[in-house]
C-alpha positions as CSV (number, residue, x, y, z in Angstrom):
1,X,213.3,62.7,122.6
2,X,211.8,65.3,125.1
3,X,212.8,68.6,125.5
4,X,215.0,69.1,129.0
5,X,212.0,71.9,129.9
6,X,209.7,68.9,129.5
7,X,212.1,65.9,131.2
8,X,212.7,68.2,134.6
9,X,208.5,68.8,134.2
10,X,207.9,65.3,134.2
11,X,210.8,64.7,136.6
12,X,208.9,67.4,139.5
13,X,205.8,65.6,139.0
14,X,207.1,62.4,139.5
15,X,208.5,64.3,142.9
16,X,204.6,65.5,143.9
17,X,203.5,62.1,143.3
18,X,205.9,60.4,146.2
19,X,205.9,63.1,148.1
20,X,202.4,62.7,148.6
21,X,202.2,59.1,148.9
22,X,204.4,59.9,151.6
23,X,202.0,61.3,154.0
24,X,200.5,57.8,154.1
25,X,204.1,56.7,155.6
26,X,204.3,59.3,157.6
27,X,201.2,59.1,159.7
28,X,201.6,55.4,159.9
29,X,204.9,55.6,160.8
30,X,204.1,57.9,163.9
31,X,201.5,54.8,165.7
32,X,205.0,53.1,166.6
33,X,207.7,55.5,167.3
34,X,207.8,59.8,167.6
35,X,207.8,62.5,164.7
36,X,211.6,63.3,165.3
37,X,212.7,60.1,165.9
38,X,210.7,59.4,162.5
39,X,212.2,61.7,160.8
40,X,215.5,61.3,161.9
41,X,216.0,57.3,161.0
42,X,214.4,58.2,157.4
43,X,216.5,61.0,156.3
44,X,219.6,59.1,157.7
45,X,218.8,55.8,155.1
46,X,217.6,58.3,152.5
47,X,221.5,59.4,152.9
48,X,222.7,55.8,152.6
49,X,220.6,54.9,150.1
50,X,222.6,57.3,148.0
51,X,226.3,56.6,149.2
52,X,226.2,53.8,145.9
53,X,225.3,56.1,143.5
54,X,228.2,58.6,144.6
55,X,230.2,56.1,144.7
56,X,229.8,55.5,141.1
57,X,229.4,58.7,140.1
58,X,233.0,59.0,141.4
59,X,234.9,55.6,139.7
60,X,233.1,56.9,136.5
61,X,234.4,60.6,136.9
62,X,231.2,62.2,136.7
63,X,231.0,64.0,139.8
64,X,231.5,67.7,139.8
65,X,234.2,69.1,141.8
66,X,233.3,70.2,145.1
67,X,233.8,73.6,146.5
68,X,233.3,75.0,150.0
69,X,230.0,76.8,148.4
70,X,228.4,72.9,148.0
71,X,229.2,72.1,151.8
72,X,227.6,75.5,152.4
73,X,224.5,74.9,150.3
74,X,224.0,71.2,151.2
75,X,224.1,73.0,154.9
76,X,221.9,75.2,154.5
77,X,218.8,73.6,152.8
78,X,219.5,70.5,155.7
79,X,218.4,73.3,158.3
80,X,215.4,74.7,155.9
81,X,214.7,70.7,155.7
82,X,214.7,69.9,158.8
83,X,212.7,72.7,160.0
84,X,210.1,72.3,157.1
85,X,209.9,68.7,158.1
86,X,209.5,68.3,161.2
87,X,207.2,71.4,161.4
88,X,205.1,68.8,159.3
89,X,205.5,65.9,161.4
90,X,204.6,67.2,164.2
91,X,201.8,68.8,162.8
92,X,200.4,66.1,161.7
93,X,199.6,64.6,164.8
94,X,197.6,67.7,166.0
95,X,196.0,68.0,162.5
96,X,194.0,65.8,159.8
97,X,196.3,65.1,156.6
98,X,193.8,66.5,154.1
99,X,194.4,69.8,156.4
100,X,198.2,69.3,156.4
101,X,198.1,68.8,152.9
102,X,196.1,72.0,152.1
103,X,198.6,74.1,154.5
104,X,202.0,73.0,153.6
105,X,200.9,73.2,149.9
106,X,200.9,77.0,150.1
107,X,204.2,77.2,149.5
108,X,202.9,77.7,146.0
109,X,202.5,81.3,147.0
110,X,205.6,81.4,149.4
111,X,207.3,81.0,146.8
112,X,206.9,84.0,143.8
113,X,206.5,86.3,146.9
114,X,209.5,85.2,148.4
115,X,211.1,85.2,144.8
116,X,210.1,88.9,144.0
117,X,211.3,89.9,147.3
118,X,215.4,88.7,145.7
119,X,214.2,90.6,142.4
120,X,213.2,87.6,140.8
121,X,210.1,88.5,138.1
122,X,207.4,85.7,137.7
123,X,205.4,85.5,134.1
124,X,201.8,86.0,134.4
125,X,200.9,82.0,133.7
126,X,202.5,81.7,137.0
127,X,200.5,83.7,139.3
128,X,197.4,81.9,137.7
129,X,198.7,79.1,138.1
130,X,199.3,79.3,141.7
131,X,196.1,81.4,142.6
132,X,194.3,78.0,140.9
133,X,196.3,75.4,142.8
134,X,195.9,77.0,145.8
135,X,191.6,77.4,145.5
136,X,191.9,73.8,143.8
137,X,193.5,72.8,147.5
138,X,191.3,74.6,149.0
139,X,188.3,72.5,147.3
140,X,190.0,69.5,147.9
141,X,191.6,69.7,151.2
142,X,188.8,71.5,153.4
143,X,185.4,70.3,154.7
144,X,182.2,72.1,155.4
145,X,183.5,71.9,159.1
146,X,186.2,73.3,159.0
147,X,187.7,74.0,162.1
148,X,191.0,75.4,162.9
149,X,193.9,73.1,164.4
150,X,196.5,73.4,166.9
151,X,199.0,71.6,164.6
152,X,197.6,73.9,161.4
153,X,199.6,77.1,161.9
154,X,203.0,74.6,162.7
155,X,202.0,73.3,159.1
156,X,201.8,77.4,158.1
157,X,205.4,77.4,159.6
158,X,206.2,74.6,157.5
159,X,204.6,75.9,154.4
160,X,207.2,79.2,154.8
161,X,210.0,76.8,155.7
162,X,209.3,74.8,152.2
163,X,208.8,78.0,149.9
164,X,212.5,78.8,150.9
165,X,213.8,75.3,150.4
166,X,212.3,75.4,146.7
167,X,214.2,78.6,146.0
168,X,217.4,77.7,147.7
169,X,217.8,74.2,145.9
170,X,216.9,76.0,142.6
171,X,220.0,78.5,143.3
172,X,222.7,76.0,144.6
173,X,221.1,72.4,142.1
174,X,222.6,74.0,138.9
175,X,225.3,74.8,140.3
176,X,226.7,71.9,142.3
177,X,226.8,68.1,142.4
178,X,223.0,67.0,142.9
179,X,223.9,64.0,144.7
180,X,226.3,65.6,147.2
181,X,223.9,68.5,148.1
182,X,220.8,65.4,148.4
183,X,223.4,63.3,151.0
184,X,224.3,66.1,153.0
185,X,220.9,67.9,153.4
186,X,219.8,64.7,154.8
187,X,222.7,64.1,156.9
188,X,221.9,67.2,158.3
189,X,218.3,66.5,159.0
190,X,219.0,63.1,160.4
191,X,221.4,64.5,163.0
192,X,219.5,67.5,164.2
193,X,216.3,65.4,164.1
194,X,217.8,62.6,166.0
195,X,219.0,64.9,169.1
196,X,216.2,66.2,169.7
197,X,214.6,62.8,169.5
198,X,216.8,61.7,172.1
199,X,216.2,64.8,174.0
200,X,212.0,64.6,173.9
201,X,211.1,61.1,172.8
202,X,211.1,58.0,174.5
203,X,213.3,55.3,172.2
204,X,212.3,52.3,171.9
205,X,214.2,49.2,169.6
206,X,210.5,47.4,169.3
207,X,208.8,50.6,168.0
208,X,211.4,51.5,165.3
209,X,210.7,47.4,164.4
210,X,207.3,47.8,163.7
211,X,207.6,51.1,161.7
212,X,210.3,49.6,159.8
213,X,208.2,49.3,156.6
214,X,206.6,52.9,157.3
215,X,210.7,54.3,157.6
216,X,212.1,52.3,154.5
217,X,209.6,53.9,152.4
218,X,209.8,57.2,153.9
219,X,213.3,57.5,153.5
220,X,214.3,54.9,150.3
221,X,211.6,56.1,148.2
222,X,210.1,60.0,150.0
223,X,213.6,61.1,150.8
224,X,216.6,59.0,149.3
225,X,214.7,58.9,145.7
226,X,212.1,61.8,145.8
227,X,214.2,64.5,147.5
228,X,216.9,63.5,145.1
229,X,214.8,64.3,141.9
230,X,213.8,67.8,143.5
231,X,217.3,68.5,143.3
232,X,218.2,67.2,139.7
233,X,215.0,68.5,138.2
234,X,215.3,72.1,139.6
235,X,218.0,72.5,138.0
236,X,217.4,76.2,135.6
237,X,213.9,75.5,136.4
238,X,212.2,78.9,137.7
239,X,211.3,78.1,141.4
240,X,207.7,79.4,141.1
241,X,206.6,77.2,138.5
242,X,208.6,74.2,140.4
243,X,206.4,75.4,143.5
244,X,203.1,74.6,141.5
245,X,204.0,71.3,139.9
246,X,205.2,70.2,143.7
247,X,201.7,71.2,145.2
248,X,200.0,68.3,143.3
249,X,201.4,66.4,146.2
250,X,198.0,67.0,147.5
251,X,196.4,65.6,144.7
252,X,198.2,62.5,144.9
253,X,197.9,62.5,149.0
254,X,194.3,62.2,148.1
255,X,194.3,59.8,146.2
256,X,196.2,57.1,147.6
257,X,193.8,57.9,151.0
258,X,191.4,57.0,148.4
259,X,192.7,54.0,147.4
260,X,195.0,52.6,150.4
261,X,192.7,54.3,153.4
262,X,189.3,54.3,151.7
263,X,188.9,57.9,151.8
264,X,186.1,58.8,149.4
265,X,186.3,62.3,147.9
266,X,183.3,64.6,146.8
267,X,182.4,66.2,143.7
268,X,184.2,69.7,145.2
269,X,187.4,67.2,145.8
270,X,187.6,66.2,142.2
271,X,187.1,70.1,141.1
272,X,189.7,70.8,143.6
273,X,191.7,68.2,141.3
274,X,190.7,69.5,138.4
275,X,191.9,73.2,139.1
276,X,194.9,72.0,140.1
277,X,195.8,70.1,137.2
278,X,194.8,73.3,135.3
279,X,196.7,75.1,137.4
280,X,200.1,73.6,136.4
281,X,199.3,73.6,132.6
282,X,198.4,77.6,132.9
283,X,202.2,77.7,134.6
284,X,204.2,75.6,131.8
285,X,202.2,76.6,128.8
286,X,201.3,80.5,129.2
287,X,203.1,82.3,126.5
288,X,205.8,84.0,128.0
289,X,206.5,88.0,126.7
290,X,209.2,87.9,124.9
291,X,211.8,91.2,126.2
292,X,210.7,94.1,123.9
293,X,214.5,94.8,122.0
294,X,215.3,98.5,121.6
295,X,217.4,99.5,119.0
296,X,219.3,102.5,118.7
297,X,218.0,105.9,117.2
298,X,220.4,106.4,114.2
């Protein structure tokens, strides 16, 4: 049997991997109907797609008891969500995805920084971890032409945005009901997202038709399954090795553009792959100092 250190590993990667087949729905997604209206109908089925499993959850007695602290958390990362998402989505349609996937995958760093700033101390492995995902992006995600995009610094935005998510679903996931905090992030995001589609996009019943497959992945598999497993596998994980494990959803971006898009990638793409696979192992397997124990002078 796997250790639970190893299961929730597993579990994040799993994450990285749909999140960045994702980007694949997203983009496609945006040829029929706008980023917020996008966003908005996918987050809202991600939350139905769940209402079964609380359901169940509840006949069998296995849902924790909830506390005005889980309406406040599930609150709280549905804003961080919905401004880290649709920072994105927007962004992508000013921006290339390789760029967007380099940008928003900084949160790598966002996140120890924003964790030493609430006293939170991050083991060595961690920061060389990071500082390898991040050059292994770098080498995968920009060209010798690289130019600067009007929809790159919203993706910077984002980046910011998702480095707090990761910390605040590792604070509130081990404390409350994983399933309530998923549905009501996402309900959340789906409302605010669909006002202000409703307020700056046109809306359209044949558009949402054709980007029905685009939505049903996005927010069945991205959101209503892949958000979901952020939240049960951050659970006592630290949030700076999390953050690395999530960036190989750049990785993974690349390489279903590879295979569903016929992107190719160069030699420095697969080194940028390479680093970032190191990357993560440096994060779970650098020995840890162990706290020096001081015993009293007799």
């Amino acid at each position: 049997m796997p250790s639970a250190a190893l299961r929730a590993d597993l579990l994040m990667l799993l994450t990285a991997l749909i999140w960045g087949s994702a980007f694949i729905a997203q983009t496609g997604g945006m040829e029929h109907i706008g980023p917020f209206l996008y966003t908005g109908l996918r987050f809202a089925l991600g939350a139905l797609t769940l209402l079964p499993l609380l359901l169940y959850l509840r006949r069998r007695g296995r849902q924790r008891r909830l506390t005005r602290d889980t309406f406040k958390g599930g609150l709280l990362m549905g804003l961080v969500l919905t401004l880290g998402i649709n920072l994105q989505q927007v962004g992508l349609l000013f921006t290339s995805v390789t760029n967007s996937g380099f940008i928003t995958g900084l949160y790598v760093i966002v996140v120890p920084l924003l964790g030493l700033l609430l006293g939170q101390r991050s083991h060595l492995g961690t920061w060389i971890g990071a500082s390898l995902a991040v050059v292994g992006m770098g080498l995968l995600s920009i060209g010798d032409n690289f130019q600067v995009a009007s929809g790159d610094l919203l993706q910077l935005a984002g980046a910011l945005a998702w480095g707090v998510h990761v910390l605040l679903v590792g604070h509130y996931s081990s404390r409350h009901d994983a399933t309530v905090l998923s549905i009501l992030q996402f309900g959340v995001c789906a409302i605010i997202s669909l006002v202000l589609a409703l307020v700056f996009e046109p809306i359209q019943s044949t558009g949402i038709v054709l980007a029905l497959p685009e939505l049903l992945y996005g927010g069945v598999i991205a959101a209503g399954i892949g958000y979901t497993l952020q939240v049960f596998a951050q659970r006592g994980a630290i949030a700076s090795h999390a953050a690395v494990i999530f960036s190989l959803e750049a990785v993974f971006a690349a390489f279903f553009g590879a295979w569903l898009l016929g992107e190719a990638l160069s030699g420095r793409g697969y080194l940028g792959c390479v680093l970032m696979f190191a990357g993560m192992l440096a994060a779970q397997l650098w020995p840890r100092q162990a706290p020096v124990e001081i015993k009293p002078v007799n």
